[in-house]
C-alpha positions in Angstrom: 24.2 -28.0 -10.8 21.6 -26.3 -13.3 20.5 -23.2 -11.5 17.9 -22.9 -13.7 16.4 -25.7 -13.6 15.5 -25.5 -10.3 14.9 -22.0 -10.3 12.0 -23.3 -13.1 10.9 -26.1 -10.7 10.4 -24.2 -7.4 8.7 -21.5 -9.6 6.1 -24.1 -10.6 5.5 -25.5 -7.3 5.0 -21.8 -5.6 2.4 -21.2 -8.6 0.6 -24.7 -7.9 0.7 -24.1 -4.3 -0.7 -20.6 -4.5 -3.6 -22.6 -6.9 -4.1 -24.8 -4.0 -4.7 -22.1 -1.7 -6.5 -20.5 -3.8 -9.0 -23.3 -4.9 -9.2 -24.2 -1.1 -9.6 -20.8 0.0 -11.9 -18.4 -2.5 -9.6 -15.5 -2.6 -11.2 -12.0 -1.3 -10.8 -8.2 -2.1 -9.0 -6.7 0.8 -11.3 -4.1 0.9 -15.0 -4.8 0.3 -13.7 -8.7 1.1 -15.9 -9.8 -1.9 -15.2 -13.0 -4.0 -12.0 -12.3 -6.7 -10.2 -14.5 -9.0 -7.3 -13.8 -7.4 -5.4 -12.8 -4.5 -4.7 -9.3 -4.2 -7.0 -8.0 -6.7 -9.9 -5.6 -6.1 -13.5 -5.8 -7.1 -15.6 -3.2 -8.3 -16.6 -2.2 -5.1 -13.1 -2.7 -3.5 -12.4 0.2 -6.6 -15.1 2.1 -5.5 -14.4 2.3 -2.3 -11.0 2.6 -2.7 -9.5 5.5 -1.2 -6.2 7.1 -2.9 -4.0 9.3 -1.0 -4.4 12.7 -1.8 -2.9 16.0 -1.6 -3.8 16.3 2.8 -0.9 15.5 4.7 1.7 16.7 7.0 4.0 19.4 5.8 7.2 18.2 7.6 6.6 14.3 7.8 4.2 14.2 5.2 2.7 11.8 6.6 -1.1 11.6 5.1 -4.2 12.9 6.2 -7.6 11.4 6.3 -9.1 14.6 5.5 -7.7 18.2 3.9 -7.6 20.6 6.5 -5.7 23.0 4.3 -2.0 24.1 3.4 0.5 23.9 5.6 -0.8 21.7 8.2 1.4 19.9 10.6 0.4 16.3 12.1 0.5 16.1 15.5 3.4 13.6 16.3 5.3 16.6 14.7 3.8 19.3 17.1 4.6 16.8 20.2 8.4 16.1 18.6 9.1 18.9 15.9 12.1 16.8 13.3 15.1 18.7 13.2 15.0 20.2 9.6 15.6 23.4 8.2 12.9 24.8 6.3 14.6 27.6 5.2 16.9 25.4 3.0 13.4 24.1 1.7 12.6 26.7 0.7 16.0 27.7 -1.0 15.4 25.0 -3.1 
């Protein structure tokens, strides 16, 4: 059996099914849910908008933080559970 064969056929029907969809339903940015060209693509507004993680977030989990409250903070789920880690060997490097 040519493996590649049909690897090249169900390639081409995923990419004129996802045309299909596409041309059936205008695809959208998932953030300002404008008009796109394609799925998963952003608009200029979407990129605008867009908001990129930043430095803010949780010193143990680092889990991110919709705003900077400064160094060192710790998010909450790790004040209700503290993670067993040693911070001392952090630190060590």
């Amino acid at each position: 059996m040519d493996w590649q064969f049909i690897r090249t056929i169900r390639t081409a029907a995923a990419d004129a099914g996802r045309a299909g969809v596409d041309l059936l339903l205008q695809p959208q940015c998932p953030v300002s849910n404008e008009n796109v060209s394609s799925s998963g693509e952003l608009s200029a507004a979407g990129w605008r908008d867009f908001h990129f993680i930043n430095e803010a977030f949780c010193q143990l989990s680092d889990i991110p933080f919709f705003s900077d409250y400064g160094d060192g903070v710790i998010c909450l789920s790790c004040i209700a559970t503290p993670p067993q880690i040693d911070l001392s060997a952090d630190a060590r490097g």
